[in-house]
C-alpha positions in Angstrom: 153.2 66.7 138.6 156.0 64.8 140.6 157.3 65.4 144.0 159.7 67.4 143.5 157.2 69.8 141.0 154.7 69.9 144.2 156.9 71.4 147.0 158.8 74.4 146.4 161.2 76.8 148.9 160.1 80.0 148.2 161.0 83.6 149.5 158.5 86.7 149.5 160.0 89.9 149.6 158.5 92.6 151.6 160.3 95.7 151.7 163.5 95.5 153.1 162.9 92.0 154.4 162.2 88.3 153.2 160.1 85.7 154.3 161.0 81.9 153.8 158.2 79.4 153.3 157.6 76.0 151.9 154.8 75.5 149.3 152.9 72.4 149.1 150.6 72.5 145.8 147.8 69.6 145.7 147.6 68.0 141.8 144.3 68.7 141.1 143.7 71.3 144.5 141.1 73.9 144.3 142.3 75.6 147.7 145.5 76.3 149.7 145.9 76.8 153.3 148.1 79.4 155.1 150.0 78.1 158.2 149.9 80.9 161.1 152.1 79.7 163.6 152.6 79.9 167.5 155.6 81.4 169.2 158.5 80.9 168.1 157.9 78.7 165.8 158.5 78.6 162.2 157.5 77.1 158.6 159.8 74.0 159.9 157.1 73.3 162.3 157.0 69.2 162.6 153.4 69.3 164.1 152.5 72.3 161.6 154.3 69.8 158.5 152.6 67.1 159.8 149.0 68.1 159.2 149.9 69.6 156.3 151.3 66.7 154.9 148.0 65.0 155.4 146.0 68.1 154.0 147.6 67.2 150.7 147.1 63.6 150.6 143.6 65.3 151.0 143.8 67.6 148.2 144.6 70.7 149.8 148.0 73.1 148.7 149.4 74.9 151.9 151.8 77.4 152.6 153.8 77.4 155.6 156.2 80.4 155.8 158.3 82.2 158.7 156.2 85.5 160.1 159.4 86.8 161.6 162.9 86.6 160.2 165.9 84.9 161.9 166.6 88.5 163.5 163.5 89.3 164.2 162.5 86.1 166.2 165.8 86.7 168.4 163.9 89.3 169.9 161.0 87.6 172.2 158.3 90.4 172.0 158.0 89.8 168.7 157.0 86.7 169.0 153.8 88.2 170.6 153.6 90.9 168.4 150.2 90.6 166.9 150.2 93.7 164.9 153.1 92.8 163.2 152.2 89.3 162.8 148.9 89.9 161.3 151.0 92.6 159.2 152.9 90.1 157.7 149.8 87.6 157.4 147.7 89.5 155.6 150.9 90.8 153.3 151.6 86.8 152.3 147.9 86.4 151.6 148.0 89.1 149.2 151.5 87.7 147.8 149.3 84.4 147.2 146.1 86.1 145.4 148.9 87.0 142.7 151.3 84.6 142.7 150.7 82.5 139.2 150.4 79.3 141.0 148.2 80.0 143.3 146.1 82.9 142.3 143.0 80.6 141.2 143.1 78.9 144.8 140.8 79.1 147.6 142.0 80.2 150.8 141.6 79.4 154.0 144.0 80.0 157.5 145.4 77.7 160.0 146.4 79.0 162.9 148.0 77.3 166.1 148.3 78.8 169.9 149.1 82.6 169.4 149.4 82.0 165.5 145.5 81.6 165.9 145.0 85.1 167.0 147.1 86.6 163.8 144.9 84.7 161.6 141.6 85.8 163.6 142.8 89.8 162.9 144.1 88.7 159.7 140.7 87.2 158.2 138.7 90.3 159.6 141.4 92.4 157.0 140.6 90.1 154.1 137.1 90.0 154.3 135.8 87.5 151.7 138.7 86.3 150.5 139.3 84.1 153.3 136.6 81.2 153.3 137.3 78.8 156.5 139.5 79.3 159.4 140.9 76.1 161.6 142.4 77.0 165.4 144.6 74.3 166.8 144.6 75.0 171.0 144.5 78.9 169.7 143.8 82.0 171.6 140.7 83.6 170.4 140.8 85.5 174.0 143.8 87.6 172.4 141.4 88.5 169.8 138.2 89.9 171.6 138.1 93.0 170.1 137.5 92.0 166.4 135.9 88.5 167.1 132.5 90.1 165.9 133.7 90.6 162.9 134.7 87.2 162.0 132.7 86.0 159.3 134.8 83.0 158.0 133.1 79.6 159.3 135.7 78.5 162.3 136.6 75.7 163.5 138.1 75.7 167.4 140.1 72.5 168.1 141.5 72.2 171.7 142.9 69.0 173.5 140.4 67.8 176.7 143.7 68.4 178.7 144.2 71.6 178.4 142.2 73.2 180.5 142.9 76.7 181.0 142.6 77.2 176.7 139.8 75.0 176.5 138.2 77.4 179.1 139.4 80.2 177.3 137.8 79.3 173.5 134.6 78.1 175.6 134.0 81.8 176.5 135.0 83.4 173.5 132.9 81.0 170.7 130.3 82.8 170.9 131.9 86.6 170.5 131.9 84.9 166.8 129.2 86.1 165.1 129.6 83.6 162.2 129.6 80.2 161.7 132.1 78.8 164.8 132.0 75.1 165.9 134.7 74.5 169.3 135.8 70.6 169.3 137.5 68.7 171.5 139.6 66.1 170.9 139.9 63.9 174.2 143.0 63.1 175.7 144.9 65.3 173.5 147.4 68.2 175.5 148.2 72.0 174.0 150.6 70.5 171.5 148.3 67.6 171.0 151.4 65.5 171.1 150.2 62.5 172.2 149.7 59.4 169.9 147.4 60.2 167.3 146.0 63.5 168.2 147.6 65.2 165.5 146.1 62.8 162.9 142.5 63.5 164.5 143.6 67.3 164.5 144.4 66.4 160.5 140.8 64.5 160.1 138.8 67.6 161.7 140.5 69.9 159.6 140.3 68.3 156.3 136.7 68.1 156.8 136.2 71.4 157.7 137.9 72.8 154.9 136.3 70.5 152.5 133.1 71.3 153.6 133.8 75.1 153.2 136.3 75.4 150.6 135.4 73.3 148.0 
């Protein structure tokens, strides 16, 4: 399978709308990895392309798609709409347990900032179909109200410099009654843009999802 064969534009229909999303699919992958993003961002995410880039050196297909169209996201509240975001979520995840080249494929979610929450309410809706869960500086806090229920081993990533989230996933880890691991990667800001953090952010989650997944 070239490049070219391995990354493909697609577009999900649902309803009246359509959802744009870029498909990575690993050679010899057994598992994929949804991309639930923050606000206002997108499936053009550099950070969000980056670690995906190096999930597939690892192995690992992924799917990054928009969770709001181009007309949607011009109106802010949606951006924090996380009814409709897990809506759509859980609506691709579905689209992926049928589509022919994914089907056979593990899944598990990434989620980023407030992206993290959709994918917290999301994985409580897909029960056992969704096997590991990665948060990258994410707001479990948002998602108190179901956190019990998550049963998906989780991993909580937040960079030692941002405080106020690190705080915020240090008081909600344990409101997860299954497996849930918080690390912190030193140095490293909300956007873990510094040099390198995203690569560490990349290690982490490769792990996790190799230890789970596979």
């Amino acid at each position: 399978m070239n490049t070219i064969e391995r990354y493909k534009q697609i577009e999900i229909q649902l309803g009246t709308i359509v959802l744009k999303g870029n498909l990575r699919l690993a050679q010899k992958g057994t598992a994929i990895i949804l991309f639930s993003h923050g606000s206002g961002s997108s499936r053009l995410s550099t950070r969000n392309n980056y670690v995906a880039d190096i999930l597939l050196e690892k192995g690992f297909s992924s799917f990054l798609f928009d969770l709001l169209t181009k007309e949607e996201d011009l109106i802010f509240e949606n951006r924090f709409n996380i009814e409709l975001l897990t809506e759509r979520l859980v609506n691709v995840t579905k689209w992926i347990k049928k589509n022919p080249f994914t089907k056979k494929l593990t899944i598990g979610y990434f989620g980023a900032s407030t992206g993290a929450t959709s994918a917290l309410y999301a994985a409580t809706q897909m029960g056992t179909n969704i096997k590991a869960f990665v948060s990258r500086g994410g707001r479990p806090d948002l998602a108190i109200p179901i956190l019990n229920k998550v049963n998906a081993p989780t991993l909580l990533l937040v960079g030692g410099n941002d405080d106020e989230v690190l705080e915020l996933n240090k008081q909600t880890q344990s409101l997860i009654h299954g497996i849930c691991e918080l690390d912190i990667v030193e140095g490293a800001s909300h956007l873990f843009e510094e040099t390198g953090k995203l690569d560490i952010v990349a290690k982490l989650s490769s792990d996790w999802f190799n230890k789970y997944l596979n």
